[in-house]
ZADO-683481 format. One record per residue (C-alpha): residue number from 1; x, y, z. Coordinates in Angstrom, 3 decimals, always signed. Each point is the difference from the previous one (the first is absolute). Example, Ala and Ser with C-alpha at 12.3 -4.5 7.8 and 13.67 -1.06 7.14 Angstrom:
BEGIN
1, +12.300, -4.500, +7.800
2, +1.370, +3.440, -0.660
// end
This chain:
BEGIN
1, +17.640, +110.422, +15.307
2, -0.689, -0.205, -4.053
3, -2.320, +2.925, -1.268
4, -2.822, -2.427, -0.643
5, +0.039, -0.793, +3.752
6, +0.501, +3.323, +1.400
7, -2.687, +1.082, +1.992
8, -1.692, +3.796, -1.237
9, -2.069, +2.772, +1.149
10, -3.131, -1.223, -1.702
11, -1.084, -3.683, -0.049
12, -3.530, -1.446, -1.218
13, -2.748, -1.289, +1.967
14, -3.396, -1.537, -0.835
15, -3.058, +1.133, +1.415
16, -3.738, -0.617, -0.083
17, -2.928, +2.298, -1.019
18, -2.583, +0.213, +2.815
19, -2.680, +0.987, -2.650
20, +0.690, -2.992, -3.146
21, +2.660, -2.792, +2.015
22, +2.118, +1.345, -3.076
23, +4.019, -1.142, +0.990
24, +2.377, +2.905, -1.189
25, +3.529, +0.867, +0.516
26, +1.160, +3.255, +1.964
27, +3.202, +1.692, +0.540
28, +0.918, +0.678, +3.178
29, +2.713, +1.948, +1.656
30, +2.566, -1.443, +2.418
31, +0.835, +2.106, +3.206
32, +4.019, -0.314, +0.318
33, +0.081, +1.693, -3.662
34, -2.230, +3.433, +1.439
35, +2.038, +3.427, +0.470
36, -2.555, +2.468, +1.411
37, +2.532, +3.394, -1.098
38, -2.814, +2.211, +0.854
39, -3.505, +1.105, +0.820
40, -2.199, +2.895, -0.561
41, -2.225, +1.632, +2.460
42, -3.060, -1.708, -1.194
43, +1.686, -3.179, +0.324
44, +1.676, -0.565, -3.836
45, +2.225, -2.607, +0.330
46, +3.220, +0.391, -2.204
47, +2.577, -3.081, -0.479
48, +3.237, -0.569, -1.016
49, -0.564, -2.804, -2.991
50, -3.456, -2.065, +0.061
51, -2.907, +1.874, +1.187
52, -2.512, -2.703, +1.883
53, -3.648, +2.302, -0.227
54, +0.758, -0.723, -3.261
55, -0.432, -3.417, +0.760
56, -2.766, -0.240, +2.594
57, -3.439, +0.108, -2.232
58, -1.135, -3.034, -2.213
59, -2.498, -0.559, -1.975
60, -1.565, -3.169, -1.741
61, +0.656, -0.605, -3.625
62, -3.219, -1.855, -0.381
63, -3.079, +2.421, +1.498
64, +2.066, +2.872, +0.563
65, -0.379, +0.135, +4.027
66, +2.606, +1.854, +1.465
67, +1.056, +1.478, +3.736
68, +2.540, +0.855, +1.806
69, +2.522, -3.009, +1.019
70, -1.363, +0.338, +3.979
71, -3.497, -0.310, -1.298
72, +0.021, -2.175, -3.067
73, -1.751, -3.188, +1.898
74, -2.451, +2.483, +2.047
75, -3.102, -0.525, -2.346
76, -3.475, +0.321, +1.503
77, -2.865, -1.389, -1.635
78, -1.626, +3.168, -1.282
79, +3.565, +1.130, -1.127
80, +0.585, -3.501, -2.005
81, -3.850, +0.926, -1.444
82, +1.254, +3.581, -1.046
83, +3.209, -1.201, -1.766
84, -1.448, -2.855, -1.936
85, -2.910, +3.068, -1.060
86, +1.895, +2.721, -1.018
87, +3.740, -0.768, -0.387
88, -0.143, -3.483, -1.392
89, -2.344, +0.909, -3.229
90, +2.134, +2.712, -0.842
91, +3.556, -1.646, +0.631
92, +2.568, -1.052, -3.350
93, +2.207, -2.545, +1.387
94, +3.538, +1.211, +0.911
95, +2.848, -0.981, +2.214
96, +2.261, +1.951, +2.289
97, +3.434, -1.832, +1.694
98, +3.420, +0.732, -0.435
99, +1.698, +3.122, -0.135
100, -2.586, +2.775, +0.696
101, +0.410, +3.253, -1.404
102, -1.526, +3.164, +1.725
103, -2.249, +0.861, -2.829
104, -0.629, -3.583, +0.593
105, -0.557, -0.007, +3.167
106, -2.340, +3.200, -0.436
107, -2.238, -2.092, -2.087
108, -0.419, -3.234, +2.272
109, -0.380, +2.222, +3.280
110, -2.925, +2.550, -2.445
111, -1.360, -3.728, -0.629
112, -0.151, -0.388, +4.448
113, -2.041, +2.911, +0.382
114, -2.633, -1.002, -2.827
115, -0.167, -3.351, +1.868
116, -0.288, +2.020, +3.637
117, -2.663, +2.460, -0.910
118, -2.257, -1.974, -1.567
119, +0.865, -2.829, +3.275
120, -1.134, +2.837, +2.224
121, +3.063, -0.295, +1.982
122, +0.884, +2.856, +3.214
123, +0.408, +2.991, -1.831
124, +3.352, +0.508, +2.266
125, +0.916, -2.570, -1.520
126, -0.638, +0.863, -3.521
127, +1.649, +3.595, +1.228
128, +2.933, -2.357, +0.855
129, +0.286, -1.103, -3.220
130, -0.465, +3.311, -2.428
131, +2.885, +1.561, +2.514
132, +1.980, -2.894, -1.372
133, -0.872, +0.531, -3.371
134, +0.875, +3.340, +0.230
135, +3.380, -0.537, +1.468
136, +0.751, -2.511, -3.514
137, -1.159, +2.997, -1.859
138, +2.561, +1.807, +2.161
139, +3.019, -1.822, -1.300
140, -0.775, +0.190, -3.513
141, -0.571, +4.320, +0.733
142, -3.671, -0.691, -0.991
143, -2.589, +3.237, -0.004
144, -2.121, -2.781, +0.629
145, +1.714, -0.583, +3.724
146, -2.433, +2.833, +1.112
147, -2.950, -1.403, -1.281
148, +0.255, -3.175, +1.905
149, +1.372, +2.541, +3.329
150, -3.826, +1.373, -0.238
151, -1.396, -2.883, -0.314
152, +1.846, -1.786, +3.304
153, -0.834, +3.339, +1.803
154, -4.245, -0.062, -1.074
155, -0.064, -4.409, +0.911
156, +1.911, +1.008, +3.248
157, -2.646, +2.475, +0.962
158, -2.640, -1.858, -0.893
159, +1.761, -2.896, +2.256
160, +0.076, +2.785, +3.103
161, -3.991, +0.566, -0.613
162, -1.149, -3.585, -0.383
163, +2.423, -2.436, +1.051
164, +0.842, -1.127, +3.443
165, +3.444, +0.835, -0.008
166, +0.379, +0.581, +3.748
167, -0.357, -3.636, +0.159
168, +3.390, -0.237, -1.031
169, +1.998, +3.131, +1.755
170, +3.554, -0.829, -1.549
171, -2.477, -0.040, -3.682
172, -1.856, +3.094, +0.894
173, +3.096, +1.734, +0.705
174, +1.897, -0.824, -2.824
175, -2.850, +1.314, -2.641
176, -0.426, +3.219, +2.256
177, +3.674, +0.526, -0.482
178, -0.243, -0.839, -3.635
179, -2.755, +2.093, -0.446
180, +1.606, +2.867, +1.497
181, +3.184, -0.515, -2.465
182, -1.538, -0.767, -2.798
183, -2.302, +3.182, +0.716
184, +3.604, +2.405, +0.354
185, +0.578, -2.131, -3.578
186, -2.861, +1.655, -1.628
187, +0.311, +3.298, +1.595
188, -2.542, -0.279, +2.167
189, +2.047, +1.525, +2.472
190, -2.942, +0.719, +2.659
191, -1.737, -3.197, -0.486
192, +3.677, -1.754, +0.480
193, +0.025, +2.154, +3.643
194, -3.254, -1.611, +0.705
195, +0.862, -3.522, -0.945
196, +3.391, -0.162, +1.846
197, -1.556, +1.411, +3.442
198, -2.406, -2.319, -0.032
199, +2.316, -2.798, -1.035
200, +2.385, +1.238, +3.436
201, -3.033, -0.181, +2.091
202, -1.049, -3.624, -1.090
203, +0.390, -2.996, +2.451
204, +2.159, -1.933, -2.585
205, +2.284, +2.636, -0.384
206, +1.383, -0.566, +3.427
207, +0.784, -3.706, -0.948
208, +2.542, +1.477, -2.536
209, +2.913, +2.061, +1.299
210, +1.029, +0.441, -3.962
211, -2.802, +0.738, -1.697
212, -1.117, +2.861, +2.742
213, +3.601, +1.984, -0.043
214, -0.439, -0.654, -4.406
215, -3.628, +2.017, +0.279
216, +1.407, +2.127, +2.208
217, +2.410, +1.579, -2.331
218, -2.206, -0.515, -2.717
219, -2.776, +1.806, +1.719
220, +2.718, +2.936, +0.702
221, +0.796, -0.262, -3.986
222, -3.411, +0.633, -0.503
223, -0.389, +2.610, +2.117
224, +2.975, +1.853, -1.720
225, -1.245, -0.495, -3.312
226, -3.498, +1.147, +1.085
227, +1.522, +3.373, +1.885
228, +2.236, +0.668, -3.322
229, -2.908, -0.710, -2.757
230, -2.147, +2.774, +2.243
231, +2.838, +2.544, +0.157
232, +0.153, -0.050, -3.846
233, -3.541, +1.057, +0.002
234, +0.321, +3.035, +1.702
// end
């Protein structure tokens, strides 16, 4: 097969905005190229070559609507109304395909959550999406990883308040857990106790064999870390 024909790791697609019917091209990811080397606890996904959450945000080079890939054609009417009000007005055309960068990638997923908040979307959701954030800012070694950790941590606990999450156990259990991580993140060792025995006594938790033994030694870590940070008061 000649290098022209030779099929890659990224390939184009085109796409259309929900908000202005504008027709754009993204890049996409194909699966046989993914490594997955390794994971942190909160989930940070590390590969071996391309890097697909890179990949999986888009937004429109026309109004400047943007979302995740698994949302993008999930407008409702009042969020269309909200886009076209406060992102359009304000948006200098630009386009993003092709090789993505991290810092890149930073900017078009910073771009998602303008377009979520003022969409009103879930605020597990937009949780969801700042822990993401903060894992890009991860693999650059960012200070600014921690600011997007507190803000996943507050929209997660405002989720737990307001939001049906028990609705959807396998959900509910999955942002207890994270909660309870990202918490031991921060230091909030106590808070990270809390989180994680609530997460082992939620229905959804049952459903996943993996993610209970994970908060499970997680919620042991945290208990360590909590027992040593009191000694070295005394």
């Amino acid at each position: 097969m000649d290098e022209e024909n030779k099929i890659k790791p990224l390939y184009e697609k085109e796409i259309q905005c929900p908000i202005c019917d504008y027709k754009f091209m993204v890049t996409k990811t194909r699966g046989k190229f993914l490594k997955l080397d390794s994971r942190d606890t909160d989930n940070c996904p590390y590969y071996e070559g391309i890097n697909p959450i890179l990949y999986t945000a888009y937004i429109c080079p026309e109004c400047g609507y943007g979302a995740l890939e698994r949302h993008f054609s999930d407008v409702t009417v009042n969020g269309k109304a909200e886009v076209k009000k406060q992102i359009t007005p304000k948006w200098k055309r630009r386009e993003y395909h092709g090789e993505i960068s991290v810092e890149k990638s930073i900017e078009i997923h910073r771009i998602v959550l303008l377009n979520y908040t003022v969409m009103h979307y879930p605020y597990d959701e937009i949780g969801k999406l700042c822990l993401k954030i903060s894992w890009l800012y991860r693999y650059l070694k960012s200070p600014k990883e921690t600011e997007f950790l507190v803000n996943a941590y507050k929209m997660f606990e405002k989720a737990y308040s307001n939001e049906p999450l028990e609705e959807n156990p396998k959900n509910e259990a999955n942002i207890l857990f994270l909660m309870g991580e990202i918490a031991r993140r921060l230091e909030k060792f106590k808070e990270s106790i809390e989180w994680f025995g609530i997460a082992l006594k939620s229905d959804g938790m049952k459903e996943n064999p993996a993610l209970e033994k994970q908060a499970r030694e997680q919620w042991n870590e945290a208990k360590q870390q909590y027992k040593s940070l009191e000694k070295n008061k005394e």
